[in-house]
C-alpha positions, -999 to 999 in steps of 0.1 A, spaced: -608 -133 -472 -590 -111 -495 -549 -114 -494 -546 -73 -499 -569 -66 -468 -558 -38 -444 -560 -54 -407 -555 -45 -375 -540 -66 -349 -558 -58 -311 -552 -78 -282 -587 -88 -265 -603 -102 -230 -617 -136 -233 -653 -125 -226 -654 -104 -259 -641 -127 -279 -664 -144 -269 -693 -123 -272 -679 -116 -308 -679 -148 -318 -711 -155 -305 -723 -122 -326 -735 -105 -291 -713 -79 -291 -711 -57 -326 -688 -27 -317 -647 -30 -305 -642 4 -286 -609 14 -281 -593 48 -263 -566 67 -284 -537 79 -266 -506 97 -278 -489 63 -274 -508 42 -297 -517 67 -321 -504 54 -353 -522 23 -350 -557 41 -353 -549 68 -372 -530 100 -385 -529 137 -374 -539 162 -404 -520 198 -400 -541 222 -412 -523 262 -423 -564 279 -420 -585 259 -439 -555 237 -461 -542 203 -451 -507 212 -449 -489 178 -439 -499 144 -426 -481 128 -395 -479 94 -380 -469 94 -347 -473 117 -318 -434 122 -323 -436 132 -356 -468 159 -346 -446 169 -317 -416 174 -340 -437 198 -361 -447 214 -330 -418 225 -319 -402 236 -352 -436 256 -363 -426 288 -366 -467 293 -359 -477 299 -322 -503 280 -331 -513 250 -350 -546 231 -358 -543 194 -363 -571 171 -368 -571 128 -356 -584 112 -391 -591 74 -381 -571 47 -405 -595 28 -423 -589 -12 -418 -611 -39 -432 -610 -63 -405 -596 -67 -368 -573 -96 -360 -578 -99 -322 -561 -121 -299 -569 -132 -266 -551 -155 -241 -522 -154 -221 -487 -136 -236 -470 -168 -230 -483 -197 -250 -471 -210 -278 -506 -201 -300 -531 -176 -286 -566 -179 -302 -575 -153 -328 -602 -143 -351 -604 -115 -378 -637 -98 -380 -649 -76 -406 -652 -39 -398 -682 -20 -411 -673 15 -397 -654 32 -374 -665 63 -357 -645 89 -331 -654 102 -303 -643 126 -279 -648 126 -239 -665 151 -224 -671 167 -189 -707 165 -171 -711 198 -184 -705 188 -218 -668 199 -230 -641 178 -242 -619 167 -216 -580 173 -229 -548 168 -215 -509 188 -223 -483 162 -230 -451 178 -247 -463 213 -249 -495 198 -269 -532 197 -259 -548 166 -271 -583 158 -268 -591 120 -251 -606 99 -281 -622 68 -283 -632 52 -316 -659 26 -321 -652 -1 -345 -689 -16 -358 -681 -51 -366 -691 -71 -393 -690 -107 -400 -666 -132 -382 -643 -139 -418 -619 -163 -396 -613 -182 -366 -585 -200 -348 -594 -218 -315 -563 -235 -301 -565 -265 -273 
């Protein structure tokens, strides 16, 4: 495993890690809420067609909201890329929790729609965000820590 690798640190039941380890289950799928936004990824402001700034954090995008001097703005969710998932499973309150790190091979967005087909979205802050789940396609297991 590389030492400059970009990983991301997921807590996970015990029957996926298991299924992961086991190389049964291929794809992590997370949902993307305002609250853990920065761990999955950034919001792109776009002025038209240019990329006007980058944000962070829902704070950050909400900050730029209300300053906008646009009664409008167009942001975009681009998905951090990460090399491998460090996921954790086991109760909060031992010493050692079991972890491996998988490699990723893709990630991909998605957005949840109605039965009729539109994307479901949701105000918080005076902002409409869309609910988004992203799909993690896993690669090999690169390391593995069972603890008795």
């Amino acid at each position: 495993m590389k030492k400059d690798m970009k990983i991301l640190t997921l807590s996970i039941k015990q029957k996926y890690f298991d299924e992961i380890l086991a190389g049964t289950k291929k794809v992590e799928t997370r949902e993307i809420t305002p609250l853990n936004s920065h761990k999955y990824g950034v919001y792109v402001i776009y002025e038209g067609d240019k990329a006007v700034a980058e944000l962070k954090t829902t704070k950050e995008l909400e900050e730029y909201g209300s300053e906008s001097t646009a009664e409008e703005f167009v942001f975009e969710f681009v998905p951090k890329k990460y090399d491998a998932l460090k996921l954790i499973t086991g109760a909060y309150n031992l010493p050692k929790r079991p972890y491996m790190i998988v490699e990723v091979k893709d990630e991909n967005l998605f957005w949840e729609a109605d039965e009729d087909g539109n994307q479901i979205t949701y105000e918080l802050n005076n902002i409409t965000y869309v609910m988004t789940i992203i799909d993690y396609t896993l690669g090999k297991v690169l390391e593995v820590q069972l603890y008795k």
